[in-house]
PAKEBA-93719 format. One record per residue (C-alpha): residue number from 1; residue in three letters; x, z, y. Coordinates in steps of 0.001 Angstrom, whole numbers, plus 500000, padded with zeros to 6 digits. Example, Ala and Ser with C-alpha at 12.3 -4.5 7.8 and 13.67 -1.06 7.14 Angstrom:
{1 ALA {512300 507800 495500}},
{2 SER {513670 507140 498940}},
END
This chain:
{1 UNK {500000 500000 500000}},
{2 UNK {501199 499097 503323}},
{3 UNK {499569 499803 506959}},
{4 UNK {496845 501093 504921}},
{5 UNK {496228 497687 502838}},
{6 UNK {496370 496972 499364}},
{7 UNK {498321 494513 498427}},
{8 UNK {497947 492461 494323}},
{9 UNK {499938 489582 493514}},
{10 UNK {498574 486606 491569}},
{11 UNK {500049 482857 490009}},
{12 UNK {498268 479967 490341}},
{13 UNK {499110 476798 488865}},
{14 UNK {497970 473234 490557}},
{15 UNK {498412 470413 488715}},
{16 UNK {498883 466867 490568}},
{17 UNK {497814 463815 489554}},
{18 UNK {499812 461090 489666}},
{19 UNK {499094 459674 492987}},
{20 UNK {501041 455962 491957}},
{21 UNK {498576 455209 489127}},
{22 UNK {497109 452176 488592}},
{23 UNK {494059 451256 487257}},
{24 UNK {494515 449115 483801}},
{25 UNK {491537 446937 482121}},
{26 UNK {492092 445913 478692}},
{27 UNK {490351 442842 477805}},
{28 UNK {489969 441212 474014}},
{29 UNK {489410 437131 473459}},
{30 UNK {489305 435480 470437}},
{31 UNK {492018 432510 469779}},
{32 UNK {490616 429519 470890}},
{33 UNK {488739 431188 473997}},
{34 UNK {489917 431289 477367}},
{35 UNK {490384 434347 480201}},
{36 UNK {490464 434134 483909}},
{37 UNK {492445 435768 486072}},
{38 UNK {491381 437608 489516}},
{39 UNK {493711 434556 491056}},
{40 UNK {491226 431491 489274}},
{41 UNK {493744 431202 486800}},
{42 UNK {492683 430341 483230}},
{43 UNK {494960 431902 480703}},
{44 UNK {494352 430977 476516}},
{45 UNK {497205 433281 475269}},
{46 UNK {498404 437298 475799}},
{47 UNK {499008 437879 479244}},
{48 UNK {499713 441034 481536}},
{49 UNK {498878 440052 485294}},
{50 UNK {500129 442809 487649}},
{51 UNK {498471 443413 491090}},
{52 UNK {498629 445988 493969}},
{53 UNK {494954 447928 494206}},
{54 UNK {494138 451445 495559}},
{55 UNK {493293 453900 492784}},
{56 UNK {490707 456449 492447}},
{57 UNK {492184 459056 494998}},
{58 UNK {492457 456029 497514}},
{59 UNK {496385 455697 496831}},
{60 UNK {498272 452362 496999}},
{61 UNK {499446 452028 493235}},
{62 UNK {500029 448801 490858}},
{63 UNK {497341 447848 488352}},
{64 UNK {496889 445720 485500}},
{65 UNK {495054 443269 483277}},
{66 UNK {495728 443782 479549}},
{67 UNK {494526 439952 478033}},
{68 UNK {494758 440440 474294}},
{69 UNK {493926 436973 472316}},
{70 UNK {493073 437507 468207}},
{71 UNK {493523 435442 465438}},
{72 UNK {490862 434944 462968}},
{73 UNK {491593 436573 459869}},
{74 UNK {491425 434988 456728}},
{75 UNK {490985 436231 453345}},
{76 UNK {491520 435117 449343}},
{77 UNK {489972 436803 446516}},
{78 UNK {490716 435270 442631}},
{79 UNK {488239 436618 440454}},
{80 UNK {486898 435651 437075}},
{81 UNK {483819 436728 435095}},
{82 UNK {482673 435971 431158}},
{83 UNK {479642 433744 430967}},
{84 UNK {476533 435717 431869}},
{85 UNK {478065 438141 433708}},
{86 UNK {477706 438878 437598}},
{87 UNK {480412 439460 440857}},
{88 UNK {479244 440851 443513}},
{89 UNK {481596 439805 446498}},
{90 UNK {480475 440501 450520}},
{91 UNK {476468 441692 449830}},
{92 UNK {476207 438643 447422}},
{93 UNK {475821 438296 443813}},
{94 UNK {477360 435245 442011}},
{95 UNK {477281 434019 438200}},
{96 UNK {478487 430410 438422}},
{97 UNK {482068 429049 439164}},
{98 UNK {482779 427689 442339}},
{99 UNK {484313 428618 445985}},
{100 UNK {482406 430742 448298}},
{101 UNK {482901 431767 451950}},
{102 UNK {481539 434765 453551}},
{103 UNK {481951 434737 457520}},
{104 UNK {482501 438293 459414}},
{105 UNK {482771 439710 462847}},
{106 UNK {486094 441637 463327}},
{107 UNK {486373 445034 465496}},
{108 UNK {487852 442497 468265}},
{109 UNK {484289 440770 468201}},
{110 UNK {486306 437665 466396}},
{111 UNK {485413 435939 463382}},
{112 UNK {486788 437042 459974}},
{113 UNK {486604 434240 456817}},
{114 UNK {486859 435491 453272}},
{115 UNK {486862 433258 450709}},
{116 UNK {486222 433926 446996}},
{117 UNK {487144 431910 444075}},
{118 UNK {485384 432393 440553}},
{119 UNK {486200 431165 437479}},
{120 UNK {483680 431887 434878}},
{121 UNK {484864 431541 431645}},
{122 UNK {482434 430905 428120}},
{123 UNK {481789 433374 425841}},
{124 UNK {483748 433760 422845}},
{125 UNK {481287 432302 420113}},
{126 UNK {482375 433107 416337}},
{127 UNK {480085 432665 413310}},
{128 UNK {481531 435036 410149}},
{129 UNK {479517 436052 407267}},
{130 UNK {478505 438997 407016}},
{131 UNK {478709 439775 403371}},
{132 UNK {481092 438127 401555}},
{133 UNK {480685 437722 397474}},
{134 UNK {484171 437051 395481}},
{135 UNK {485274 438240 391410}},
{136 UNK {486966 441026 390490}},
{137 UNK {489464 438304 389019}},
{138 UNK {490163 436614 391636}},
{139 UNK {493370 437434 393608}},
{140 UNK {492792 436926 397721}},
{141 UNK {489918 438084 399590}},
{142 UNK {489096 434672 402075}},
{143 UNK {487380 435264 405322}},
{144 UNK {485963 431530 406479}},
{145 UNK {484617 431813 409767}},
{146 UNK {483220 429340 412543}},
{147 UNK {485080 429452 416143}},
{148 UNK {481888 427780 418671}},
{149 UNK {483161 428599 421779}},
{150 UNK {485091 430369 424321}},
{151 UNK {489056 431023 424089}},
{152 UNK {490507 432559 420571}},
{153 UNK {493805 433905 420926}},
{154 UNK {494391 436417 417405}},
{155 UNK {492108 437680 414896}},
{156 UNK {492541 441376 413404}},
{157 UNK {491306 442402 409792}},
{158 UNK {490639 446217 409209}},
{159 UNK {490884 446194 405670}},
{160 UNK {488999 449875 405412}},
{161 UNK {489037 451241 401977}},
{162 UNK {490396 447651 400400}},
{163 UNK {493886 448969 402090}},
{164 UNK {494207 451997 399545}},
{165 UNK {493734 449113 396723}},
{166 UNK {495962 446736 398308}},
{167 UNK {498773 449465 399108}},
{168 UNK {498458 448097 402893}},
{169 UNK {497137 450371 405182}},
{170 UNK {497947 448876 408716}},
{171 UNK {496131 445636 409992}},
{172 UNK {496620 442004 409133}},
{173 UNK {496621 439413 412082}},
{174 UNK {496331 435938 411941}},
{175 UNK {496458 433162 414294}},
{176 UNK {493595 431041 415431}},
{177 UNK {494351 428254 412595}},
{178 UNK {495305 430269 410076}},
{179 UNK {493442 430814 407205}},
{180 UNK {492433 434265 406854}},
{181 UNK {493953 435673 403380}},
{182 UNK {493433 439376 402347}},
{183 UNK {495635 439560 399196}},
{184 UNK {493795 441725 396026}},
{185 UNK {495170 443873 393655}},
{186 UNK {494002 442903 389710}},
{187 UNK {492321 446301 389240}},
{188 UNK {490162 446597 392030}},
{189 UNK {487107 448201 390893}},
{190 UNK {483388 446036 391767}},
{191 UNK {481670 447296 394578}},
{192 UNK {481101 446899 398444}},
{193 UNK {484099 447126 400864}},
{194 UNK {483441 447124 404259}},
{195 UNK {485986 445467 406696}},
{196 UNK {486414 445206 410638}},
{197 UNK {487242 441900 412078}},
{198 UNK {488440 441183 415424}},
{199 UNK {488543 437826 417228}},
{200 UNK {491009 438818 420303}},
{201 UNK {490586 436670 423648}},
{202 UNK {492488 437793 426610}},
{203 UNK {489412 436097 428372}},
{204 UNK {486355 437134 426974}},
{205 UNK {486652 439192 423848}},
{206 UNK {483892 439988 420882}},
{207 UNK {482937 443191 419967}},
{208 UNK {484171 443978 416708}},
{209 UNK {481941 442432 413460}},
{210 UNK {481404 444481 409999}},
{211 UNK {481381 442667 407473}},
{212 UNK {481083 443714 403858}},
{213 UNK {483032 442280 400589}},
{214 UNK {480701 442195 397622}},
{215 UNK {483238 442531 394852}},
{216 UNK {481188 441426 391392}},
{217 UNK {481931 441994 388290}},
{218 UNK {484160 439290 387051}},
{219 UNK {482500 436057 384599}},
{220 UNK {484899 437190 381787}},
{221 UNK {482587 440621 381080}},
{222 UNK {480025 438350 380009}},
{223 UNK {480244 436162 376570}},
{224 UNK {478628 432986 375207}},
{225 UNK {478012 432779 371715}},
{226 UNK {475749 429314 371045}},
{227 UNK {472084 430468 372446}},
{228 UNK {472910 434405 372979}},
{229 UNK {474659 434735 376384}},
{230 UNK {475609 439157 376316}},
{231 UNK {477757 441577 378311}},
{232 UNK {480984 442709 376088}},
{233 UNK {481281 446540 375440}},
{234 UNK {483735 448843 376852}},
{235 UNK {486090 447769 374758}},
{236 UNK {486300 444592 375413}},
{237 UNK {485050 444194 379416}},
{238 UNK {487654 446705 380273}},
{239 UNK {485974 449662 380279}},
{240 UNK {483226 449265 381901}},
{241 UNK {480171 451054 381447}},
{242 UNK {476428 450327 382446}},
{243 UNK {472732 451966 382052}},
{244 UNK {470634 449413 382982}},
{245 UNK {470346 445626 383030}},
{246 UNK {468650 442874 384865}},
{247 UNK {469588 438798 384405}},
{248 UNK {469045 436332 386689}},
{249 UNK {468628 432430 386268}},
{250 UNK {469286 430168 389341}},
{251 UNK {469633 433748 391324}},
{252 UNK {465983 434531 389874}},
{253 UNK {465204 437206 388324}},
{254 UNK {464349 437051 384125}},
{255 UNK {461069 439129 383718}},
{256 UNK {461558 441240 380639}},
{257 UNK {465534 440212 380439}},
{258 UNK {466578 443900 380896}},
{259 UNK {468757 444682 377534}},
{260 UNK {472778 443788 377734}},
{261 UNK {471734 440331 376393}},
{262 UNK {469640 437199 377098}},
{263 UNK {468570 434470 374476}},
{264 UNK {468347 431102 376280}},
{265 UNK {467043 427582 375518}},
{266 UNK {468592 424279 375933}},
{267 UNK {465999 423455 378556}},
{268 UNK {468306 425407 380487}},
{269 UNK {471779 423537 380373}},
{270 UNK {474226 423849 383269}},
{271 UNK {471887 426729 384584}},
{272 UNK {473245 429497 386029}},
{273 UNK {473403 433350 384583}},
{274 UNK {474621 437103 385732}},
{275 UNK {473331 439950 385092}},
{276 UNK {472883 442988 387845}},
{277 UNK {474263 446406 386271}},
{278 UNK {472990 449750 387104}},
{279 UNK {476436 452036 387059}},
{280 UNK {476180 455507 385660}},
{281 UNK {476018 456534 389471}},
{282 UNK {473298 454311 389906}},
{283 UNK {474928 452059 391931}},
{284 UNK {474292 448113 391549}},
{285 UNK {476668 445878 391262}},
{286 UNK {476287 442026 389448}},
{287 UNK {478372 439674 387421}},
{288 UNK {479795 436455 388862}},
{289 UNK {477677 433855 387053}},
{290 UNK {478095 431441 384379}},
{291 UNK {476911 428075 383504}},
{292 UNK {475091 427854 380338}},
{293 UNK {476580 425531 378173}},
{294 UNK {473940 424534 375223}},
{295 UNK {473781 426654 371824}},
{296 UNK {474729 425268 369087}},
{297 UNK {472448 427119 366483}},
{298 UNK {468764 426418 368470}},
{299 UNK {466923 429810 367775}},
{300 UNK {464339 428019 365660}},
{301 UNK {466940 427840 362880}},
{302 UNK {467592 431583 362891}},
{303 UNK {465334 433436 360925}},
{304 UNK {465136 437063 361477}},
{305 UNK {463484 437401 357892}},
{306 UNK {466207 438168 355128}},
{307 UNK {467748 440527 357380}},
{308 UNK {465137 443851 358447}},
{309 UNK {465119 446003 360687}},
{310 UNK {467022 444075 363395}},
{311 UNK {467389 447441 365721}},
{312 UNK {469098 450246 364289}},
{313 UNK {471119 453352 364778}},
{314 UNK {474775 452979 363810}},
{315 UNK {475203 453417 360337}},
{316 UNK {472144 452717 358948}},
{317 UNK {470994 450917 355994}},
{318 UNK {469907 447550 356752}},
{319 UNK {468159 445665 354196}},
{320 UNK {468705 442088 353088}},
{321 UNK {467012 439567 350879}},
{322 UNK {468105 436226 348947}},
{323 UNK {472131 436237 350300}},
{324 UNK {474819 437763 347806}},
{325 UNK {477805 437395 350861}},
{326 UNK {477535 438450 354410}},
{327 UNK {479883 438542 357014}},
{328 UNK {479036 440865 360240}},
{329 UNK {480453 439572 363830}},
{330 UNK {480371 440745 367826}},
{331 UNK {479454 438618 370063}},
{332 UNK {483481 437925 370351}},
{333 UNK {483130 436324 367030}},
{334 UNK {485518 439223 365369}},
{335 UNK {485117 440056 362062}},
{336 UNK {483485 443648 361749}},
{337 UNK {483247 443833 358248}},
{338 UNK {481976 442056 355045}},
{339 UNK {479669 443110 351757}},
{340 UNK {478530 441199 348935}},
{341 UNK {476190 441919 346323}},
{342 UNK {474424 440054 343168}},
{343 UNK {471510 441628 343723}},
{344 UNK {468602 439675 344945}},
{345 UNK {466870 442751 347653}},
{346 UNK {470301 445036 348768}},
{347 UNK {471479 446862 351528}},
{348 UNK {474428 447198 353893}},
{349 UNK {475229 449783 356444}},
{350 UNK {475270 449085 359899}},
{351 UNK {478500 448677 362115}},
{352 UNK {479580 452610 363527}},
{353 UNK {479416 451423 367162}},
{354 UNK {476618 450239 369425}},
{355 UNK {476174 446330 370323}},
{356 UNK {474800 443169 369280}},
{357 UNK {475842 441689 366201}},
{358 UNK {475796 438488 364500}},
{359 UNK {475249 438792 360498}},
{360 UNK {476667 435201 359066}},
{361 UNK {476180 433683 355139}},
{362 UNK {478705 430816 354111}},
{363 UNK {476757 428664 356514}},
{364 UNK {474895 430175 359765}},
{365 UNK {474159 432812 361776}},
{366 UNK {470942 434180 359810}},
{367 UNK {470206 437039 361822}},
{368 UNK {471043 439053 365118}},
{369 UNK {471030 443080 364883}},
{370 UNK {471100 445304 367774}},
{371 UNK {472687 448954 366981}},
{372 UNK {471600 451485 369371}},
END
């Protein structure tokens, strides 16, 4: 306090503006369009005209004219699509080939061209089977299939369960004109494998097709002995076993053909015959067929009548009238045993093991027996 007054100090800061200043205009043209100056002067490319002009707090200060000229922007898109699919390219949707052109306003208020190009290329079209039937016997598993359209660069085989059979458990590729070979071992069992195949396109690839291969059993289970066409036992089709039976002629079923055997006319030369096997699992799995070749004793000739019964159990005494030497045969035509007798009315035991058999005198078959 001094003289009786207080006195306080304070700090006060003023900032000045910058009293030189100018006043500067920015103005945007496209290329191609024109500007003019404050002087009349037309000016078609970037240009910074200076003049003297009193700024806002009435100062003399230099200003200027900012003329900024844009290009138009262009724009290339390469794009490609599968047949029957869509691109959607600047709010449009497109499905055909060809070169399109979509026309925008930049920020600078100039014009901005895109251009697409679309290739659209065809579907891959492949026609395969989708089951495939082959024999037991034979040694290569072939896939045929039909290429229709579209690019086909590799096809891939998933051999599936067939690999543990084959001993190859990784996946066989082959070429676009290659024939498509899955090798088979000799004791694959019959029955359904499925496979994957791929048909690889680096443009538009397939889903993946199943396919199965029906493995049948092969021709050589089945025998023909003159008119009597008949599946071979276990011991002689390998070791194979079955429970039930059904033939087929022409691929139609036989009504009533349901034993391990069929009896078949000449009327039906150069037919076709297999048999479909119920497996002890109850699976079903056929024969490859075989062409009936003619008998050569017709079944008129064979007389059921000095032989009786015809079924039996194994061992049991058939009886037999008017022959004194007999020979019994399996349908393989080997020698099972052979009786003779001078008695007019005799008997002979059946063969120990279940089949058909052929009983032969010194001149024909004179009677079939079935031992149960």
């Amino acid at each position: 306090m001094s003289n009786g007054v207080c006195q306080d100090t304070a700090l006060i800061e003023i900032e000045l503006p910058d009293l030189s200043a100018g006043n500067d205009t920015y103005i945007d043209k496209c290329m191609g369009e024109s500007y003019t100056l404050p002087t009349g002067m037309e000016v078609t490319q970037d240009t910074v005209y200076t003049y003297d002009d009193k700024n806002q707090y009435g100062c003399e200060a230099a200003s200027h004219i900012f003329v900024r000229f844009h290009k138009q922007k262009t724009d290339t898109v390469d794009a490609a699509v599968c047949e029957g699919e869509t691109y959607d390219f600047e709010g449009e949707t497109y499905t055909m080939a060809g070169q399109y052109t979509a026309r925008l306003v930049s920020a600078a208020g100039c014009d901005s061209l895109r251009t697409l190009n679309l290739t659209v290329y065809p579907k891959l079209i492949v026609d395969v089977q989708d089951t495939i039937p082959l024999c037991a016997d034979e040694t290569a598993l072939l896939i045929p299939y039909d290429h229709k359209q579209g690019r086909l660069d590799s096809v891939e085989v998933y051999p599936g369960n067939i690999r543990v059979s084959t001993g190859k458990d990784s996946v066989y590729t082959f070429l676009p004109d290659e024939e498509i070979r899955i090798p088979l071992p000799s004791d694959i069992p019959p029955q359904d494998y499925p496979l994957t195949v791929s048909f690889l396109s680096s443009e538009c690839p397939m889903e993946p097709v199943r396919i199965v291969a029906r493995i049948r059993y092969a021709a050589s289970v089945i025998e023909q002995k003159n008119d009597l066409i008949a599946l071979l036992n276990a011991d002689y089709n390998g070791g194979f076993s079955w429970s039930g039976y059904q033939w087929y002629c022409n691929g139609t079923p036989v009504p009533g053909a349901e034993t391990s055997y069929i009896v078949v006319g000449d009327e039906h030369l150069g037919d076709e015959y297999y048999c479909l096997l119920t497996r002890e699992d109850g699976t079903l799995v056929s024969t490859c067929p075989i062409t009936y070749a003619g008998g050569k004793t017709p079944i008129e000739n064979v007389t059921d009548r000095r032989v009786y019964p015809t079924l039996v159990s194994a061992g049991e005494n058939l009886h037999i009238v008017g022959e004194t030497a007999i020979t019994i045969v399996d349908v393989l035509g080997n020698q099972v045993a052979a009786f003779r007798s001078q008695e007019e009315h005799w008997t002979f035991p059946a063969p120990a093991r279940s089949g058909l058999y052929f009983i032969l005198n010194t001149r024909q078959i004179i009677a079939r027996i079935i031992v149960h």
